[in-house]
PDBQT receptor file of N, H, CA, C and O in Angstrom, charges set to zero:
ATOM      1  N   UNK A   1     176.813  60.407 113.565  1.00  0.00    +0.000 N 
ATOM      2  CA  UNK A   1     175.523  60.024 113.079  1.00  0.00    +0.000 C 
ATOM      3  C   UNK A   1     174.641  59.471 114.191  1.00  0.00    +0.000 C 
ATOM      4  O   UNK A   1     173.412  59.539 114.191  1.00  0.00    +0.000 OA
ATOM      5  N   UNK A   2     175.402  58.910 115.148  1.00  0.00    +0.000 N 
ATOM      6  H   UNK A   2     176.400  58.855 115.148  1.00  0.00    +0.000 HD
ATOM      7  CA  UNK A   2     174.328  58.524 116.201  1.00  0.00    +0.000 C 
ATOM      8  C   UNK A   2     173.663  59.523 116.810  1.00  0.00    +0.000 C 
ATOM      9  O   UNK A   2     172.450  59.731 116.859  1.00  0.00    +0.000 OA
ATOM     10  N   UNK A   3     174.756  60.250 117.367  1.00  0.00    +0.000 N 
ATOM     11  H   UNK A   3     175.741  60.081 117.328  1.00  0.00    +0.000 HD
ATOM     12  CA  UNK A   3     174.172  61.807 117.621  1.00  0.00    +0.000 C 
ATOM     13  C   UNK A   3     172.454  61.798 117.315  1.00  0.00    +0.000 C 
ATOM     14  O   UNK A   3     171.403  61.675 117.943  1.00  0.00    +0.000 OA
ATOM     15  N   UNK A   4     172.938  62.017 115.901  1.00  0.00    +0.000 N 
ATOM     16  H   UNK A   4     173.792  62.117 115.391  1.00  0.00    +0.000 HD
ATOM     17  CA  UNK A   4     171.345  62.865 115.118  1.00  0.00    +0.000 C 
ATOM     18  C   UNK A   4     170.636  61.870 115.466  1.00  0.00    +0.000 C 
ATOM     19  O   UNK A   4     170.171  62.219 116.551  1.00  0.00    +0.000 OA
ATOM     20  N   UNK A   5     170.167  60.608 115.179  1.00  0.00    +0.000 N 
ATOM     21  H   UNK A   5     170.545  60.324 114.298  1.00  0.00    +0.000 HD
ATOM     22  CA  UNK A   5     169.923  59.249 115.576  1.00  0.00    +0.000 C 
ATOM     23  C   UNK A   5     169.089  59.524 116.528  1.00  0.00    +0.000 C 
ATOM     24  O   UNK A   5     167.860  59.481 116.488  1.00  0.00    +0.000 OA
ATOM     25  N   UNK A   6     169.654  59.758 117.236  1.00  0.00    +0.000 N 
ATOM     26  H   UNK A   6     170.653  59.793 117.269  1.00  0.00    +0.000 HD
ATOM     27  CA  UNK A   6     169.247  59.289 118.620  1.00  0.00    +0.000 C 
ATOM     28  C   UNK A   6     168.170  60.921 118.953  1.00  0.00    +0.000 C 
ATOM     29  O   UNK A   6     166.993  60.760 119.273  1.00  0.00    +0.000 OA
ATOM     30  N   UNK A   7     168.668  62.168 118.844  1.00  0.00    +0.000 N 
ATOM     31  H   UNK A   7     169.625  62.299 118.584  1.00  0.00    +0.000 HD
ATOM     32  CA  UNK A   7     167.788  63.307 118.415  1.00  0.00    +0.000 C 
ATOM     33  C   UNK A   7     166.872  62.580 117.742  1.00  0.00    +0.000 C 
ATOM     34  O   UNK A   7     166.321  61.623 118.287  1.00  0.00    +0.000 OA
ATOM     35  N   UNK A   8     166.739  62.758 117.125  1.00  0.00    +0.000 N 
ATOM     36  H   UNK A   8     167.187  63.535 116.682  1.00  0.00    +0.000 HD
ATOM     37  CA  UNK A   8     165.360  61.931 116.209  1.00  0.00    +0.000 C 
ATOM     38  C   UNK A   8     164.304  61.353 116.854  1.00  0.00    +0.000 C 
ATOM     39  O   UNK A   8     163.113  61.657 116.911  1.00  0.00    +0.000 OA
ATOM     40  N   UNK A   9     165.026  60.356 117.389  1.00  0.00    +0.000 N 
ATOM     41  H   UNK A   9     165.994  60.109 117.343  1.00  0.00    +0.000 HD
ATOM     42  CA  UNK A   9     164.134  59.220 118.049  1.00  0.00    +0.000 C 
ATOM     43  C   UNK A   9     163.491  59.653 119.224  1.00  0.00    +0.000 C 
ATOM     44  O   UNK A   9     162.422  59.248 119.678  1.00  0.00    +0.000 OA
ATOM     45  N   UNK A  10     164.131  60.385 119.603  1.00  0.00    +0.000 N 
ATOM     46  H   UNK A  10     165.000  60.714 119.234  1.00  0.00    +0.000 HD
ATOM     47  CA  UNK A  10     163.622  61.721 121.032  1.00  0.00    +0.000 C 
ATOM     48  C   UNK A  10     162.576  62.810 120.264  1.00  0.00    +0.000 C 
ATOM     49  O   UNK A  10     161.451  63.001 120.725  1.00  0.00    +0.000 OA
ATOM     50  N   UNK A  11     162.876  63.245 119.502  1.00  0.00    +0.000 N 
ATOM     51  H   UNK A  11     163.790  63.089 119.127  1.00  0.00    +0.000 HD
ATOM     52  CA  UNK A  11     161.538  64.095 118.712  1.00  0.00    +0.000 C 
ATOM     53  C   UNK A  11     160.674  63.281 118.562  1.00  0.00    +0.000 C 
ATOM     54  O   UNK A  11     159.583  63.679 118.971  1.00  0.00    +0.000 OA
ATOM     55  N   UNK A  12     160.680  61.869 117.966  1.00  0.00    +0.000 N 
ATOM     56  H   UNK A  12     161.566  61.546 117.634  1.00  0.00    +0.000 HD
ATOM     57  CA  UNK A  12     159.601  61.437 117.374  1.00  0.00    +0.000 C 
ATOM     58  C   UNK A  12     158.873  60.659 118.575  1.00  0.00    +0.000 C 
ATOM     59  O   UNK A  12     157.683  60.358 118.673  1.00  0.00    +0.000 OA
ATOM     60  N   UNK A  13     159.944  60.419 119.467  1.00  0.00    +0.000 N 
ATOM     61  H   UNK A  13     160.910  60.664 119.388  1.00  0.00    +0.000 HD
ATOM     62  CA  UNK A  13     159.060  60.179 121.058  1.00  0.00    +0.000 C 
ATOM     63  C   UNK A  13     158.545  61.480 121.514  1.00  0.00    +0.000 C 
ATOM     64  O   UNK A  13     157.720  61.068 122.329  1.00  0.00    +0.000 OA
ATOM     65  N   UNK A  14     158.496  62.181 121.538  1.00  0.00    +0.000 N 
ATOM     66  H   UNK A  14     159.166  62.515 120.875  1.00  0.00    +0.000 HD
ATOM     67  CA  UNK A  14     158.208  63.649 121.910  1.00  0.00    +0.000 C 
ATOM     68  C   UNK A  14     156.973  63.939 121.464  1.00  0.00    +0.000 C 
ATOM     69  O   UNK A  14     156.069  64.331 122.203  1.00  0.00    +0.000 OA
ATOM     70  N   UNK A  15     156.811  63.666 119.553  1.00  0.00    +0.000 N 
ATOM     71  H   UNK A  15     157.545  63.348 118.953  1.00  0.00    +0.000 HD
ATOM     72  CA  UNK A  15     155.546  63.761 119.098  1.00  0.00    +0.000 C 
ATOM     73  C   UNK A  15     154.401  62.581 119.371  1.00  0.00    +0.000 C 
ATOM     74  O   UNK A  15     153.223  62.753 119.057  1.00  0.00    +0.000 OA
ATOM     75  N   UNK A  16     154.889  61.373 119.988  1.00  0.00    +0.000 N 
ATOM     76  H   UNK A  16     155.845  61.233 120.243  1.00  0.00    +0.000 HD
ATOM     77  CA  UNK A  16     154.036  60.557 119.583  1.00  0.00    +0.000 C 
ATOM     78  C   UNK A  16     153.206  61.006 121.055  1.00  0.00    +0.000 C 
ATOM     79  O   UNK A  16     151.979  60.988 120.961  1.00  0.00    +0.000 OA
ATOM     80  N   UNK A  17     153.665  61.320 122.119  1.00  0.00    +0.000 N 
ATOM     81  H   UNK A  17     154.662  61.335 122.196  1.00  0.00    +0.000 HD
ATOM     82  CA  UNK A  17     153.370  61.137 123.324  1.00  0.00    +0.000 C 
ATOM     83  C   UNK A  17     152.472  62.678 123.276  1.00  0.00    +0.000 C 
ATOM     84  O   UNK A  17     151.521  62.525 124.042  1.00  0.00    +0.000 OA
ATOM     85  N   UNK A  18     152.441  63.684 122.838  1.00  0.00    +0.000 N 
ATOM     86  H   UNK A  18     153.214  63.809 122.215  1.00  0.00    +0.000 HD
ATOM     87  CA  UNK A  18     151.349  64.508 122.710  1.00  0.00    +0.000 C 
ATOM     88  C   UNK A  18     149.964  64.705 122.160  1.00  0.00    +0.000 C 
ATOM     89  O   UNK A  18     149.029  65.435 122.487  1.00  0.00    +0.000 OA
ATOM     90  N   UNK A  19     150.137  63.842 121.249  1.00  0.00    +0.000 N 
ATOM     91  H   UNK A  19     150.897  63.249 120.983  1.00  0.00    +0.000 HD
ATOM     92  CA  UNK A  19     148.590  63.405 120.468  1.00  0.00    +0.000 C 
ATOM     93  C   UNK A  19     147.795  62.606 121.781  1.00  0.00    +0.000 C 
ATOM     94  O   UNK A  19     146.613  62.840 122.034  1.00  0.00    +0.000 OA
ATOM     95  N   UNK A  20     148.424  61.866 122.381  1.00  0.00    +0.000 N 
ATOM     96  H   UNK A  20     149.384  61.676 122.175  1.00  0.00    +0.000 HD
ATOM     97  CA  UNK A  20     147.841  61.185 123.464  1.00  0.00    +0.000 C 
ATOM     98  C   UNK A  20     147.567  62.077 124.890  1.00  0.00    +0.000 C 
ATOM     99  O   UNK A  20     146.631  61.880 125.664  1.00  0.00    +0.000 OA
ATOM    100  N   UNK A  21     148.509  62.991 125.016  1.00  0.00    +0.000 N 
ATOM    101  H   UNK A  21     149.270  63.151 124.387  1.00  0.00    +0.000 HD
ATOM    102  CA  UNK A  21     148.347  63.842 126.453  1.00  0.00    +0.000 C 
ATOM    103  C   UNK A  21     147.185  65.008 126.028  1.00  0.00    +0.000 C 
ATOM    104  O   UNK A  21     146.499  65.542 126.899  1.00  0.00    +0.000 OA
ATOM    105  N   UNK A  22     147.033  65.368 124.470  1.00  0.00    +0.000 N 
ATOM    106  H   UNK A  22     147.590  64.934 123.762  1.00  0.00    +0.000 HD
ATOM    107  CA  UNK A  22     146.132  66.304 123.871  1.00  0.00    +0.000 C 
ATOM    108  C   UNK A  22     144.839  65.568 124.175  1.00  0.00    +0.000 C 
ATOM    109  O   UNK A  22     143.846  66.202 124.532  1.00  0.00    +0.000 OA
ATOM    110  N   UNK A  23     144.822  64.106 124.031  1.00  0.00    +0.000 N 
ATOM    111  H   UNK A  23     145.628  63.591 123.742  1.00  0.00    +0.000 HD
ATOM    112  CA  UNK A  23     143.071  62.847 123.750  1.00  0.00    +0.000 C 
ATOM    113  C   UNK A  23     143.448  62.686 125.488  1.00  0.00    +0.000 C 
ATOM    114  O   UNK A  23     142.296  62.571 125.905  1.00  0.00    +0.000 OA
ATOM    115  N   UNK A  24     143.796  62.655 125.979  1.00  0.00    +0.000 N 
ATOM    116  H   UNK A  24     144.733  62.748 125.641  1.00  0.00    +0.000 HD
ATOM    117  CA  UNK A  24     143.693  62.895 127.500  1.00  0.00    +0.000 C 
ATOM    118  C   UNK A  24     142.784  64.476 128.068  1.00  0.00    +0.000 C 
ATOM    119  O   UNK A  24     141.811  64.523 128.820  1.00  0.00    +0.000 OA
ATOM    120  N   UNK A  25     143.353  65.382 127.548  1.00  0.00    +0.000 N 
ATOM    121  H   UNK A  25     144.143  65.343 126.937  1.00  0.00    +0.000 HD
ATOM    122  CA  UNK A  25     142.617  66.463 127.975  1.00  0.00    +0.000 C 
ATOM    123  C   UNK A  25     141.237  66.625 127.535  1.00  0.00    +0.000 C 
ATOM    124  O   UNK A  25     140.227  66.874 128.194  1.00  0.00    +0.000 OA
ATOM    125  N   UNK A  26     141.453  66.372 125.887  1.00  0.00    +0.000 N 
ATOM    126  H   UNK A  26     142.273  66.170 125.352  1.00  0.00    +0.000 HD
ATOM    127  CA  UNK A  26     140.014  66.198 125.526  1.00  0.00    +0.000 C 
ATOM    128  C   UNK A  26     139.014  65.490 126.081  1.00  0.00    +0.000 C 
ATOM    129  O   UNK A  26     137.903  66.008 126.199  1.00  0.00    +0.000 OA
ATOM    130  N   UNK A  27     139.228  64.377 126.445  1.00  0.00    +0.000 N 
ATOM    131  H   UNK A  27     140.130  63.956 126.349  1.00  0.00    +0.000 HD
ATOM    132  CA  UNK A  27     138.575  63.419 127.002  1.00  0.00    +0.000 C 
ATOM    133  C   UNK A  27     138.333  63.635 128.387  1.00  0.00    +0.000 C 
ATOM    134  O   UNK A  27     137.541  62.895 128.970  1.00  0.00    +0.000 OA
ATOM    135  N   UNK A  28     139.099  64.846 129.175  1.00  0.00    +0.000 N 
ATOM    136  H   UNK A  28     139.742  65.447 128.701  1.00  0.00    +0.000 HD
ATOM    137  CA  UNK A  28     138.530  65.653 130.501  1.00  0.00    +0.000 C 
ATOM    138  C   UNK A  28     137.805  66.253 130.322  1.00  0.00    +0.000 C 
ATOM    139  O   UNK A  28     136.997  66.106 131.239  1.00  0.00    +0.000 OA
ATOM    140  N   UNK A  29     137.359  67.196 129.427  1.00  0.00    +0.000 N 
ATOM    141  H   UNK A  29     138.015  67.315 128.682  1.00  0.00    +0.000 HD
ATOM    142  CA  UNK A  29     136.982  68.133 129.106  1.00  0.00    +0.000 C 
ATOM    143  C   UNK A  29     135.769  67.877 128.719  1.00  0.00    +0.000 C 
ATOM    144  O   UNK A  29     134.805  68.587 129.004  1.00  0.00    +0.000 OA
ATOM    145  N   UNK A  30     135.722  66.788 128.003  1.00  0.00    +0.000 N 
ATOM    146  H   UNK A  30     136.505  66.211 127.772  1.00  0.00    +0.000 HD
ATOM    147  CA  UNK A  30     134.309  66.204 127.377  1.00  0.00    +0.000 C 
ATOM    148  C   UNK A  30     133.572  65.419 128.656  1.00  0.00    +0.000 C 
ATOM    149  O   UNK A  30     132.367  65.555 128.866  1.00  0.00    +0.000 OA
ATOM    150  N   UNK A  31     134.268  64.743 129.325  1.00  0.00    +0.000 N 
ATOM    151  H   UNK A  31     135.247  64.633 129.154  1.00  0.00    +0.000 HD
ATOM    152  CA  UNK A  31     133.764  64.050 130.377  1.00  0.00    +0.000 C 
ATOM    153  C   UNK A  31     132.799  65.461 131.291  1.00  0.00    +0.000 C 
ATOM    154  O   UNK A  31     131.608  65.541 131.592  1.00  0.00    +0.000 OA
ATOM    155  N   UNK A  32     133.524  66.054 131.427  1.00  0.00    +0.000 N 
ATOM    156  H   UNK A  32     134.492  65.989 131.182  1.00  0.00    +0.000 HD
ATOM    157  CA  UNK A  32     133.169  67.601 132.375  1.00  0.00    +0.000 C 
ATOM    158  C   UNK A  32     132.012  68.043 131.694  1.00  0.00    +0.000 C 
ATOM    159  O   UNK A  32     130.999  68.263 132.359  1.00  0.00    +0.000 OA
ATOM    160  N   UNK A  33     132.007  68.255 130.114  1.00  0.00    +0.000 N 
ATOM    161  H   UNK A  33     132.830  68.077 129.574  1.00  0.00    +0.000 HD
ATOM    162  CA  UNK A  33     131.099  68.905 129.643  1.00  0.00    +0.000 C 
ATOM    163  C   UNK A  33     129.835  68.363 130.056  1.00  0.00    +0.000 C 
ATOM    164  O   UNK A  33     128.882  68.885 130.635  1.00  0.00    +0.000 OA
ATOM    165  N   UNK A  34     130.163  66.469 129.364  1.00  0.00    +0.000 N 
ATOM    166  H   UNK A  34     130.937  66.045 128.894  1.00  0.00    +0.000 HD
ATOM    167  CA  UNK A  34     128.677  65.647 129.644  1.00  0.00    +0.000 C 
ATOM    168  C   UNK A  34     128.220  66.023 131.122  1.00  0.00    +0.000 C 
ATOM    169  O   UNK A  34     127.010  66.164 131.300  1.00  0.00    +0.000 OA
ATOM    170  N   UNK A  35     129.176  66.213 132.308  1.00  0.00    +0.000 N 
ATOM    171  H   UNK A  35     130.159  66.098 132.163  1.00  0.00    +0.000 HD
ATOM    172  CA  UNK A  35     128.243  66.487 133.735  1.00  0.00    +0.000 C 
ATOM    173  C   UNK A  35     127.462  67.632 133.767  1.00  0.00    +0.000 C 
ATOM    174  O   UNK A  35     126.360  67.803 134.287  1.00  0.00    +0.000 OA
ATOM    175  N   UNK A  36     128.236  68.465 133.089  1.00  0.00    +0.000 N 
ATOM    176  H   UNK A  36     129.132  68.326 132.667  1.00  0.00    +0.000 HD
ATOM    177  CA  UNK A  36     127.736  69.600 133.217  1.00  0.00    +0.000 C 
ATOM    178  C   UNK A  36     126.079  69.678 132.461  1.00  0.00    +0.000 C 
ATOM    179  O   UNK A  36     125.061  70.014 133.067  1.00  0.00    +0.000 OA
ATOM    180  N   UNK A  37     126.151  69.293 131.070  1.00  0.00    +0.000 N 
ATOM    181  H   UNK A  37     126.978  69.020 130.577  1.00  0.00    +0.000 HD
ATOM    182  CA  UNK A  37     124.709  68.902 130.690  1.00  0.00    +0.000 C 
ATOM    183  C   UNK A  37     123.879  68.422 131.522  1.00  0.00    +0.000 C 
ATOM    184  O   UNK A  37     122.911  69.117 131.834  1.00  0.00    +0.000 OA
ATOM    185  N   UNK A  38     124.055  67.054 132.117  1.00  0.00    +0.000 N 
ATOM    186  H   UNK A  38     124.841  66.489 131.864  1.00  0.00    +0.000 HD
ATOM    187  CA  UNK A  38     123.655  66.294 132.883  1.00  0.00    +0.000 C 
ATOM    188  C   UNK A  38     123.228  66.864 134.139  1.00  0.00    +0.000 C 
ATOM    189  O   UNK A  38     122.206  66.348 134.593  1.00  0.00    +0.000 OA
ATOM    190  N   UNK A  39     123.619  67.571 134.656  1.00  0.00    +0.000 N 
ATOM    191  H   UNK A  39     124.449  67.990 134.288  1.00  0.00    +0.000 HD
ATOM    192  CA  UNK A  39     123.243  68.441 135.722  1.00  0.00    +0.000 C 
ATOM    193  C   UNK A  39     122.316  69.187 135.311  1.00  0.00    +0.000 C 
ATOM    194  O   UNK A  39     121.275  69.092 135.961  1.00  0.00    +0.000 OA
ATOM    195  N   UNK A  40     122.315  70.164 134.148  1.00  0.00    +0.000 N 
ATOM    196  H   UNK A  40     123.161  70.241 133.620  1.00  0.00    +0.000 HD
ATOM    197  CA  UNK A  40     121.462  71.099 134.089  1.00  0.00    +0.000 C 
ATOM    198  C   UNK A  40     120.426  70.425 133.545  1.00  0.00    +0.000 C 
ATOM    199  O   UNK A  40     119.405  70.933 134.007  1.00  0.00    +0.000 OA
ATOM    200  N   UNK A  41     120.037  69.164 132.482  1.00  0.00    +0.000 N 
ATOM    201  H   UNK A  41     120.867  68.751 132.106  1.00  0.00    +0.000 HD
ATOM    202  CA  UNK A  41     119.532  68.607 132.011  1.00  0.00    +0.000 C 
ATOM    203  C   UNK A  41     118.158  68.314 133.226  1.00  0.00    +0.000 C 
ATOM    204  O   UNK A  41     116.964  68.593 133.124  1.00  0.00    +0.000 OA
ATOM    205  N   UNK A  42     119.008  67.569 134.481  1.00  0.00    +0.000 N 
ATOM    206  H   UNK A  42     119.978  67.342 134.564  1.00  0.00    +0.000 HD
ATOM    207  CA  UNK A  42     118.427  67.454 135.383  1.00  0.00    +0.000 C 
ATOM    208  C   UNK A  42     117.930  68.552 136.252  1.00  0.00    +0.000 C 
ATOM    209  O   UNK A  42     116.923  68.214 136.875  1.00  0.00    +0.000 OA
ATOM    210  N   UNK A  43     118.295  69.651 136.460  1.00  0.00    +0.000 N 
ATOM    211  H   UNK A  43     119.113  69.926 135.953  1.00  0.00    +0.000 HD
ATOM    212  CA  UNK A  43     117.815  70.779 136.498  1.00  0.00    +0.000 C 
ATOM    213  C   UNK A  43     116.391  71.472 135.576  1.00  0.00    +0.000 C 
ATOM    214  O   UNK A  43     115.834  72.525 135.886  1.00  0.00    +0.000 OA
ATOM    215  N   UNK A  44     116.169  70.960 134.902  1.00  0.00    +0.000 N 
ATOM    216  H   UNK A  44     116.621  70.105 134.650  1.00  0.00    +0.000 HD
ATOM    217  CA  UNK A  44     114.952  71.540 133.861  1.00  0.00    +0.000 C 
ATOM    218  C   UNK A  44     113.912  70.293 134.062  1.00  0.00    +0.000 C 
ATOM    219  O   UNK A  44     112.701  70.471 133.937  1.00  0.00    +0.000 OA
ATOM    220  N   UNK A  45     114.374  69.241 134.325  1.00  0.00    +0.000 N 
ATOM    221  H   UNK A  45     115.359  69.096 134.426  1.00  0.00    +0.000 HD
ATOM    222  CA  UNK A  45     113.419  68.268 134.642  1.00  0.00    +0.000 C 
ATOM    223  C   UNK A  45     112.315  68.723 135.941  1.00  0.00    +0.000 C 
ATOM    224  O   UNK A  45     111.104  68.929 136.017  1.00  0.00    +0.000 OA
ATOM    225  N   UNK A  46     113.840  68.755 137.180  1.00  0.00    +0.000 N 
ATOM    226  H   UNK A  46     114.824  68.588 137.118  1.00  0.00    +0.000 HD
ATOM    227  CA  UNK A  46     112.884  69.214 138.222  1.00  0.00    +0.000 C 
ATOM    228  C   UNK A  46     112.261  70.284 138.228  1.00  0.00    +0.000 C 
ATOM    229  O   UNK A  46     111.601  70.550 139.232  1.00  0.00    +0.000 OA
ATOM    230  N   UNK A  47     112.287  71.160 137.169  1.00  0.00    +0.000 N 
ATOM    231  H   UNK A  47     112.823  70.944 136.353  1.00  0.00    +0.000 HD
ATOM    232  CA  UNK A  47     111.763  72.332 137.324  1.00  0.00    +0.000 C 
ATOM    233  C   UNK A  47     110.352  72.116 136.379  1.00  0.00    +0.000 C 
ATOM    234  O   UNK A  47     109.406  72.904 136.391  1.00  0.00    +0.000 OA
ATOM    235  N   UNK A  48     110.400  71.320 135.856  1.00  0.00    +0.000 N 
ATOM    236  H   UNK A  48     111.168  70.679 135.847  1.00  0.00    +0.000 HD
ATOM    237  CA  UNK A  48     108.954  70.770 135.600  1.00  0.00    +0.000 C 
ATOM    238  C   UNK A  48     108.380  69.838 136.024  1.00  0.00    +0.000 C 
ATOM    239  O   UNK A  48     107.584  69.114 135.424  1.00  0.00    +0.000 OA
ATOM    240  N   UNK A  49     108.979  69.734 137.831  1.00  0.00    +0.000 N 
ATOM    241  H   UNK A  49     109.625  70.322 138.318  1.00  0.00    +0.000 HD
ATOM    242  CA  UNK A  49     107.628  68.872 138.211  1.00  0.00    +0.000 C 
ATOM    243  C   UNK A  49     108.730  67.071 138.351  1.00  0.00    +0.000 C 
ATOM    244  O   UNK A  49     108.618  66.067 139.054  1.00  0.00    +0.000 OA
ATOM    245  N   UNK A  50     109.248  67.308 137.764  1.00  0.00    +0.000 N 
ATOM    246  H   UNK A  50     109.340  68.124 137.193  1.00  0.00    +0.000 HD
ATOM    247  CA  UNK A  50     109.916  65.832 137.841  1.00  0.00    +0.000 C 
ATOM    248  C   UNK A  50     109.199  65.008 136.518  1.00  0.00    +0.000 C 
ATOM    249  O   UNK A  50     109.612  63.867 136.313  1.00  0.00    +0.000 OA
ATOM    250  N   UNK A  51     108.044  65.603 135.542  1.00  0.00    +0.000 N 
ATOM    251  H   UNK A  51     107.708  66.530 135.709  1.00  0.00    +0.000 HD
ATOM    252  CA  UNK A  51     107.584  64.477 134.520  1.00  0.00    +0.000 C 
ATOM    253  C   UNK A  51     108.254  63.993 133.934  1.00  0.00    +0.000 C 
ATOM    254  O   UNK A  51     109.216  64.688 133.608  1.00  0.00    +0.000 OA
ATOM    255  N   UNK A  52     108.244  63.186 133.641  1.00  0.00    +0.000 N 
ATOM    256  H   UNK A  52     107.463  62.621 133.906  1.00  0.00    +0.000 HD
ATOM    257  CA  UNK A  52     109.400  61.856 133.282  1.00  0.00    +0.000 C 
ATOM    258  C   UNK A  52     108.437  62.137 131.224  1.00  0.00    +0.000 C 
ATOM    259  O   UNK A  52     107.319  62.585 130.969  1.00  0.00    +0.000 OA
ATOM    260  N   UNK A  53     109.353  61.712 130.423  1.00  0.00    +0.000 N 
ATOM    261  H   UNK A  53     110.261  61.348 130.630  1.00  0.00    +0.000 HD
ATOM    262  CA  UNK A  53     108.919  61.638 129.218  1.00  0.00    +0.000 C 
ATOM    263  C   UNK A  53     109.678  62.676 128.067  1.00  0.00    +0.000 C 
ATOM    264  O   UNK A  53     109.825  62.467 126.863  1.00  0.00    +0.000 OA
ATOM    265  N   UNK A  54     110.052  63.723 128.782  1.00  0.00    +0.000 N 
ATOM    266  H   UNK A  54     109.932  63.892 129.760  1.00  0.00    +0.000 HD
ATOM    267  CA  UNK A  54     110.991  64.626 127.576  1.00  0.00    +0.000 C 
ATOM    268  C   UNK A  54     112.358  64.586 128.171  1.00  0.00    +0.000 C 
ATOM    269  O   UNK A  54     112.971  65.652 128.104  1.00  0.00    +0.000 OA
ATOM    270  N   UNK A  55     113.013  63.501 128.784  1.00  0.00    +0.000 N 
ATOM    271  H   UNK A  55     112.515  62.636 128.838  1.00  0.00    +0.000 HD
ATOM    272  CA  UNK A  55     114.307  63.499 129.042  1.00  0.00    +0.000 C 
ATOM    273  C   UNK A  55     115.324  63.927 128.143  1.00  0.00    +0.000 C 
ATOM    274  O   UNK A  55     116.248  64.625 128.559  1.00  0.00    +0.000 OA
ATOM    275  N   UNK A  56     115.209  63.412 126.382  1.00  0.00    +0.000 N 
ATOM    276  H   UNK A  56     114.458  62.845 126.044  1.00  0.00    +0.000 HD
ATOM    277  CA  UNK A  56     115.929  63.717 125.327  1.00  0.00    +0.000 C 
ATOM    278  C   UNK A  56     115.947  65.521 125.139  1.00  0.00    +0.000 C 
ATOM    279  O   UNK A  56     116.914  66.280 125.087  1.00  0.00    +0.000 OA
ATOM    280  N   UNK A  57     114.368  65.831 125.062  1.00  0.00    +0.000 N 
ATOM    281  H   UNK A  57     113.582  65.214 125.104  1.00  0.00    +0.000 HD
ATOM    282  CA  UNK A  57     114.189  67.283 125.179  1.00  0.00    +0.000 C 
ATOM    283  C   UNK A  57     114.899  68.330 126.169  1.00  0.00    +0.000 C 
ATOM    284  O   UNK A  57     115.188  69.525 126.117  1.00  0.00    +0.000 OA
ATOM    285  N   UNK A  58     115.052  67.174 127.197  1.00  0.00    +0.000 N 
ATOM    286  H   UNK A  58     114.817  66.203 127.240  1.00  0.00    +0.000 HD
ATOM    287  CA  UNK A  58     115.946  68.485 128.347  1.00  0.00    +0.000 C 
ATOM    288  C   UNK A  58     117.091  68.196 128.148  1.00  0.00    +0.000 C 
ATOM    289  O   UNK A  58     117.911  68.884 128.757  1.00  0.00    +0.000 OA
ATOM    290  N   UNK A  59     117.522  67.305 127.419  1.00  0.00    +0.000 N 
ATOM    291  H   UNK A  59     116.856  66.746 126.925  1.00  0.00    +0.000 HD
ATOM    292  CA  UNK A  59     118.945  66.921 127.351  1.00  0.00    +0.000 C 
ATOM    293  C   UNK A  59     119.357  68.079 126.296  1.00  0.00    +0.000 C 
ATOM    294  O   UNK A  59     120.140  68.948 126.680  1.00  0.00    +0.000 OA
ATOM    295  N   UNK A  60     118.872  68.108 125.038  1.00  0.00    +0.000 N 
ATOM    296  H   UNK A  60     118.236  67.402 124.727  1.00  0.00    +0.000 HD
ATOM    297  CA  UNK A  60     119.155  68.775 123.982  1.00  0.00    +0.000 C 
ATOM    298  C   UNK A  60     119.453  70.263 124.198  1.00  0.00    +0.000 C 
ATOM    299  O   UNK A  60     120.412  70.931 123.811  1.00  0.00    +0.000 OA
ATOM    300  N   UNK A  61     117.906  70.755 125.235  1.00  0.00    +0.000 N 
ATOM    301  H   UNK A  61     117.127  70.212 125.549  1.00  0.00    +0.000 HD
ATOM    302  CA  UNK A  61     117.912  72.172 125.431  1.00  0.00    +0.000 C 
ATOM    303  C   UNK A  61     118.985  72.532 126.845  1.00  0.00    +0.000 C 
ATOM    304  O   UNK A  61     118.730  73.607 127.387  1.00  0.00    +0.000 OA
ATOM    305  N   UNK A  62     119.861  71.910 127.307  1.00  0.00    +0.000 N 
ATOM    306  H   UNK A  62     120.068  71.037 126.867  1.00  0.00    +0.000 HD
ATOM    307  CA  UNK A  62     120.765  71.985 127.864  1.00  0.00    +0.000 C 
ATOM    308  C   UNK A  62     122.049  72.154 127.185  1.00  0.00    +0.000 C 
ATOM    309  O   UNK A  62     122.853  73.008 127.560  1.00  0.00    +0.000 OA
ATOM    310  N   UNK A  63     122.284  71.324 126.139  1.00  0.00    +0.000 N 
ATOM    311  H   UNK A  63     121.630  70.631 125.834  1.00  0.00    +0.000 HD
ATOM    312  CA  UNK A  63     123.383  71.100 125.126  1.00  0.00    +0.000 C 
ATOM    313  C   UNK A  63     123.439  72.676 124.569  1.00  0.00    +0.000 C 
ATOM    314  O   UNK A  63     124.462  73.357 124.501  1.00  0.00    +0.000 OA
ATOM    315  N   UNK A  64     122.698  72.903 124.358  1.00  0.00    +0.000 N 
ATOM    316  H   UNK A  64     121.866  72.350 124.413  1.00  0.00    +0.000 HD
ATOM    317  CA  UNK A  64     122.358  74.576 123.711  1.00  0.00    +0.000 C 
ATOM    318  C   UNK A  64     123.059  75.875 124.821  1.00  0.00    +0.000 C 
ATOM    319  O   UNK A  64     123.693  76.898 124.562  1.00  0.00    +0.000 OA
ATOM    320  N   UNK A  65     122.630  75.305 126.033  1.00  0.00    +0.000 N 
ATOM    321  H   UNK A  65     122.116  74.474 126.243  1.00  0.00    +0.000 HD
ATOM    322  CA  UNK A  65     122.817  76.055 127.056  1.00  0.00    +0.000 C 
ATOM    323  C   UNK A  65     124.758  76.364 126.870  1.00  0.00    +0.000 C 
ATOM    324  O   UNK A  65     125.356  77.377 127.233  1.00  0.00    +0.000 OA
ATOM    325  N   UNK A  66     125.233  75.376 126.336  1.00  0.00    +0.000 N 
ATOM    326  H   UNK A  66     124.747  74.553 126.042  1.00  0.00    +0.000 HD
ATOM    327  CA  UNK A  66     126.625  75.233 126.523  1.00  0.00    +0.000 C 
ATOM    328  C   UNK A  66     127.279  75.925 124.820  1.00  0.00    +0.000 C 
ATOM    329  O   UNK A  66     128.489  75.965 124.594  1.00  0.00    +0.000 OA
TER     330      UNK A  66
């Protein structure tokens, strides 16, 4: 019975530790995405001049871009 026991406790360490290595990747991935907006975001700015005032607007129409 320890046997299985101890199997067990190794699966259920097994599962707990992937939900977290999965919110690790995600959380690369999302980090990456936001630069990537952020870049192009800033990219549409300068391409109008640098006017300051539709920051949300270039943010959005970047988000789209993706």
């Amino acid at each position: 019975m320890a046997r299985s026991s101890a199997a067990a406790t190794k699966r259920a360490q097994t599962f707990e530790r992937e939900p977290q290595q999965q919110n690790e990747v995600s959380r690369r991935e999302s980090l990456e995405m936001h630069d990537r907006i952020a870049v192009r975001a800033f990219e549409m700015f300068e391409q109008r001049g640098g006017r300051h005032g539709l920051d949300l607007e270039d943010w959005f129409r970047a988000e789209r871009k993706f």
